[in-house]
C-alpha positions in Angstrom: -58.5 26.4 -4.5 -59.8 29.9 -3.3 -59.3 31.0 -0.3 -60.9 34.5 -0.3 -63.2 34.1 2.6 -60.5 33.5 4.8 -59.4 36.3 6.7 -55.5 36.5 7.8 -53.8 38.8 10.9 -50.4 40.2 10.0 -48.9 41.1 13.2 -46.1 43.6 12.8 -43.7 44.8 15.5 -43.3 48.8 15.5 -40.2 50.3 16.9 -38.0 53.4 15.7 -38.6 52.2 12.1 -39.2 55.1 10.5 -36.9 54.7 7.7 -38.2 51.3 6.9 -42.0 51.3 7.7 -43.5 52.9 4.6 -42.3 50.5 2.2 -43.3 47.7 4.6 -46.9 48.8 5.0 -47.6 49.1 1.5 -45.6 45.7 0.6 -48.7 44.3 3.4 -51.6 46.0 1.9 -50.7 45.4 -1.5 -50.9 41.3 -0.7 -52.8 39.5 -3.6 -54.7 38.0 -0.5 -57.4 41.1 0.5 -58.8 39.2 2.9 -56.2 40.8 5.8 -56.3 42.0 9.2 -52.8 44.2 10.0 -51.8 44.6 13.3 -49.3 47.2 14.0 -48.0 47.5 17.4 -45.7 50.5 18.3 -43.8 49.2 21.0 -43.0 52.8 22.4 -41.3 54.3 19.6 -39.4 57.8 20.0 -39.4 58.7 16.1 -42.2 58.8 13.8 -43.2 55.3 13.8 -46.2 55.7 15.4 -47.5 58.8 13.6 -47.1 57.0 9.7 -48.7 53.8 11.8 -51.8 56.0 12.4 -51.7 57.5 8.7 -52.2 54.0 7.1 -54.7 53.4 9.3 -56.4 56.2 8.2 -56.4 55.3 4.7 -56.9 51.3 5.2 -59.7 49.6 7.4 -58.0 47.1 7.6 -55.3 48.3 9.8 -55.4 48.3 13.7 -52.8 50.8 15.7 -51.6 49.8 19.0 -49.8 52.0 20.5 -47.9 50.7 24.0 -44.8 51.1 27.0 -41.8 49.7 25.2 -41.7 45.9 26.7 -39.7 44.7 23.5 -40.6 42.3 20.6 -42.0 39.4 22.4 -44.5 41.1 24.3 -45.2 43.4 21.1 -46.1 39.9 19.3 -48.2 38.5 21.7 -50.2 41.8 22.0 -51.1 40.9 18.4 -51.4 37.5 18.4 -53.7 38.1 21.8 -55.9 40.9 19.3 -56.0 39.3 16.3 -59.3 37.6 15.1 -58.3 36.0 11.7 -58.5 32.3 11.0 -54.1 32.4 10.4 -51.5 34.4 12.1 -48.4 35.2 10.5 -45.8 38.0 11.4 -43.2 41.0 9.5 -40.6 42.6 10.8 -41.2 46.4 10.1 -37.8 46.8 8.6 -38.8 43.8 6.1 -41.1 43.8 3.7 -43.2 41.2 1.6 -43.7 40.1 -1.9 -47.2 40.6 -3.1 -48.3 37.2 -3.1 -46.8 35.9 0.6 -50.0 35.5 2.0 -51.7 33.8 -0.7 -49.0 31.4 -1.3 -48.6 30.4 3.1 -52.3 29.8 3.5 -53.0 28.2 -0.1 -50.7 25.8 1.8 -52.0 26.0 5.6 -56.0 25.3 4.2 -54.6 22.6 1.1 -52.5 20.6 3.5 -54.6 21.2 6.4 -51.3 22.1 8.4 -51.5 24.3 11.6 -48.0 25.6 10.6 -47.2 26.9 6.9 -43.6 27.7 6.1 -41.0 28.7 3.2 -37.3 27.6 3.8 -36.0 30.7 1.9 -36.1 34.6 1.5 -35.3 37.1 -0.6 -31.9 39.0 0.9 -29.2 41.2 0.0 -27.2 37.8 -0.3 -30.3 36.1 -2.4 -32.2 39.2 -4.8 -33.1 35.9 -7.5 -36.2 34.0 -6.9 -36.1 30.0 -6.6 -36.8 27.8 -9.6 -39.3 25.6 -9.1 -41.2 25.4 -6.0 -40.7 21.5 -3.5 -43.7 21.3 -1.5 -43.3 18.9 1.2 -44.8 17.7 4.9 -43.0 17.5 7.8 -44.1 15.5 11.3 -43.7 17.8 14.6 -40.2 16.1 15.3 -38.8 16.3 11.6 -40.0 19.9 11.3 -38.2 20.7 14.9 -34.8 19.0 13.9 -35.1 21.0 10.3 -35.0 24.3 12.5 -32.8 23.1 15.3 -30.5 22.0 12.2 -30.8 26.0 10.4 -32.6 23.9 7.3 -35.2 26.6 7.7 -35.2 30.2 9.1 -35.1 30.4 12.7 -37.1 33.7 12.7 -40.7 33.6 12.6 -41.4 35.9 9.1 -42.3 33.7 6.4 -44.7 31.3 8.3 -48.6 31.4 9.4 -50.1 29.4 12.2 -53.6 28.7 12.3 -54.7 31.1 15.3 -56.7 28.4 17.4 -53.7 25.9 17.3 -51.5 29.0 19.1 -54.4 29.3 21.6 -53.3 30.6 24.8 -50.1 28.1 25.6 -48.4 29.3 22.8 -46.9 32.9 22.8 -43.1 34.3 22.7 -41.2 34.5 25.7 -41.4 38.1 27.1 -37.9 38.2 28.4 -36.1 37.0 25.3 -35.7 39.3 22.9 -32.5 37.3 20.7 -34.0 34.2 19.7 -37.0 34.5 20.8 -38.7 33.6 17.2 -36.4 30.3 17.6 -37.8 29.5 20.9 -41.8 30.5 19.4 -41.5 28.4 16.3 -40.0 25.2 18.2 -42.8 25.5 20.6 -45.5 25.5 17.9 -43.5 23.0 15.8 -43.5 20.6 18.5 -47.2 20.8 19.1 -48.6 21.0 15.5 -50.6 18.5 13.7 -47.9 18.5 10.8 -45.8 21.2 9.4 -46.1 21.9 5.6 -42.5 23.6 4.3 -42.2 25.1 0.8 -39.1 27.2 -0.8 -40.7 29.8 -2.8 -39.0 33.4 -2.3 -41.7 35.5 -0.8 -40.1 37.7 2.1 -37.1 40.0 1.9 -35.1 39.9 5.1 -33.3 43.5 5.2 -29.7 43.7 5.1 -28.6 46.7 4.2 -25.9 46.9 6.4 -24.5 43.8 7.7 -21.8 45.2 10.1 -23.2 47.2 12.0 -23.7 44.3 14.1 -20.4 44.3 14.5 -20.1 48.1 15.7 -21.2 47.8 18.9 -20.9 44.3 20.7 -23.4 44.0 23.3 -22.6 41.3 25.6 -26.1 40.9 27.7 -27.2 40.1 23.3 -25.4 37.1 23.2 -26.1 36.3 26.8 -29.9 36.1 25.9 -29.6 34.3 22.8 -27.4 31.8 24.8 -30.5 31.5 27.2 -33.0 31.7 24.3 -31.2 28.3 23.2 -31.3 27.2 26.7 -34.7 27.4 26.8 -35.3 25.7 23.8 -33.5 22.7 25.3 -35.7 23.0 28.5 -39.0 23.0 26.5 -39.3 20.3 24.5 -42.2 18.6 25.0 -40.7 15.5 22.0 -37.7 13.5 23.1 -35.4 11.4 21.0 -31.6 11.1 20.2 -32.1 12.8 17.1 -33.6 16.0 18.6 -31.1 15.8 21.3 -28.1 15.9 18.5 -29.5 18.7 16.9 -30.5 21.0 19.6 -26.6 20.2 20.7 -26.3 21.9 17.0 -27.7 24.6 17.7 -26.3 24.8 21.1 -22.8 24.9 19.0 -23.8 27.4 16.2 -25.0 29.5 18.6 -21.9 29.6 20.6 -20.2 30.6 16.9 -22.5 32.9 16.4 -21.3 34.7 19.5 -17.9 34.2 19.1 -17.6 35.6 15.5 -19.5 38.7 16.4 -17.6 39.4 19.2 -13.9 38.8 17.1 -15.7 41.3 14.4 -16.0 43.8 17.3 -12.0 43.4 18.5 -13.7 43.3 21.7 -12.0 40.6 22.8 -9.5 42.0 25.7 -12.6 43.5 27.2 -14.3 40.2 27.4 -11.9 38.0 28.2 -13.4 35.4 30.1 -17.0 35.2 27.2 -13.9 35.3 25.1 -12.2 32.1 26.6 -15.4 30.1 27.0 -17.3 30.4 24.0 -14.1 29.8 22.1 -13.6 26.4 24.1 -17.8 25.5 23.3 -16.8 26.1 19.5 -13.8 24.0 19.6 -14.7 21.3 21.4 -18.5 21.3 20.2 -18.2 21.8 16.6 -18.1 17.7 16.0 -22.1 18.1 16.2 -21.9 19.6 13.0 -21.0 16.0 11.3 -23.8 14.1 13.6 -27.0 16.3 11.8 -27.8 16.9 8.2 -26.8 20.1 6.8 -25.4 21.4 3.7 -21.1 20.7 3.1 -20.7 24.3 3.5 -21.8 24.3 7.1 -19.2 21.4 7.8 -16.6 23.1 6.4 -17.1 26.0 8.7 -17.2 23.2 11.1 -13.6 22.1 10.1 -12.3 26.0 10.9 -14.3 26.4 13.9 -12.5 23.2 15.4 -8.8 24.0 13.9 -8.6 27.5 13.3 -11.7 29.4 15.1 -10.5 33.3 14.6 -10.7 32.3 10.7 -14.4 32.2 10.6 -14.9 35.9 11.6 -12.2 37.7 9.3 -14.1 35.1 6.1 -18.0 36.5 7.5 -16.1 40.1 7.5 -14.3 39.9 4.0 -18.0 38.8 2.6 -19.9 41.6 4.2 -17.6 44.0 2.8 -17.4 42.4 -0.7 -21.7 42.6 -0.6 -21.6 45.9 0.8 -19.6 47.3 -2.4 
């Protein structure tokens, strides 16, 4: 089916991207899908964000520039979501970028599946440069959809999925103070509230990782303190109830916590943060039993295993892979 009159908003988040922005726009206007509305907000950038921004627009109608005070990502979003006038919403990351036909293949599922949310479960990454075989189209109910993301069977981040832009009205937005997690918090919000949830696995979005340590560089403890409270407010949103959402937000509670952890072992910051040190190794002890209540992939249990026995194993396997990938 066709979809041509349908116009689509692209809402991309601008800050101190320069490196990354170029090949981002064009990977946007280059979309199979014309039919496009591209929303770049520059969220106070000091570099030259803002200036190649303005050049595109220049060059393609299609693109709006909005330039603003730096209030982080979430407000960033919602300035586009608040602007944007197509039918769908989806969002890029500026240091992403997008395979020719992501559009097209997000709302040929949206409008044939009459879904408010459109998803893929996978992306293209450093890790994963070969596309899928096959494609395995399927619909999900609100509550299976938010135990798939509360379970990491999809991506937590909200790149490769669209929303139909009257669904979001004006309830749902990002949370302006979160700014780790706060595409996790978004997407449970809308999944919870959605008519249905239509999930493929088609490889349409690379998710940048160039350089996968340099989280690891710098541990910032107020990071992992938000993302804690981004799952925390997860918890304290949920508009569905049931045993089984419960066990898996206590999953994600838990991977969280590892999360956290592993980054902060990577870092050898551990004698300055003794006391995050002590607790979130006690939550990833004692909590990691979760991991056998929910579905996920044997892999995930394993780590489950190491996390319970053996936690400082996890961090020196996730650093011995980086540097393996970054050869």
């Amino acid at each position: 089916m066709e979809h041509n009159n349908i116009k689509v908003s692209i809402v991309i988040p601008v800050y101190n991207v320069e490196n990354y922005l170029d090949k981002c726009i064009k990977s946007v206007i280059s979309q199979t899908h014309k039919n496009l509305e591209i929303i770049l907000v520059d969220d106070g950038s000091t570099d030259k964000s803002g200036k190649i921004a303005d050049f595109y627009k220049k060059k393609d109608d299609r693109i709006k520039v909005i330039h603003k005070k730096n209030e982080k990502v979430s407000a960033a979003r919602n300035t586009g979501i608040d602007v944007a006038t197509g039918e769908y919403v989806c969002f890029a990351d500026a240091d992403d970028y997008l395979m020719p036909d992501y559009v097209e293949y997000l709302l040929g599922m949206a409008v044939d599946n009459d879904a408010d949310v459109a998803l893929t479960k996978d992306m293209f990454t450093t890790f994963h440069p070969n596309q899928v075989e096959g494609d395995n189209i399927q619909t999900r109910t609100p509550e299976q959809a938010t135990i798939d993301i509360l379970t990491y069977n999809l991506p937590i981040g909200v790149y490769c999925k669209m929303f139909r832009r009257s669904f979001l009205g004006e309830e749902i937005r990002f949370v302006p103070h979160i700014y780790i997690g706060e595409g996790f918090n978004f997407n449970t919000m809308a999944f919870q509230r959605a008519n249905k949830v239509v999930e493929g696995n088609r490889r349409i979005y690379f998710y940048r990782r160039d350089n996968p340590t340099s989280a690891t560089t710098k541990f910032r403890v107020d990071k992992w303190e938000n993302a804690i409270y981004a799952i925390e407010n997860i918890h304290n949103d949920m508009t569905l109830h049931s045993s089984a959402l419960e066990t898996a937000w206590n999953y994600a509670n838990w991977h969280t916590h590892c999360d956290a952890f592993n980054f902060l072992v990577m870092a050898k910051e551990e004698n300055k943060y003794q006391s995050f040190y002590k607790r979130w190794k006690e939550i990833v002890r004692t909590k990691a039993w979760y991991a056998f209540k929910v579905d996920i992939i044997p892999r995930e249990k394993v780590r489950a295993i190491i996390m319970m026995v053996w936690p400082r194993m996890m961090p020196w396997l996730i650093s011995k892979r980086n540097a393996k990938y970054m050869k």
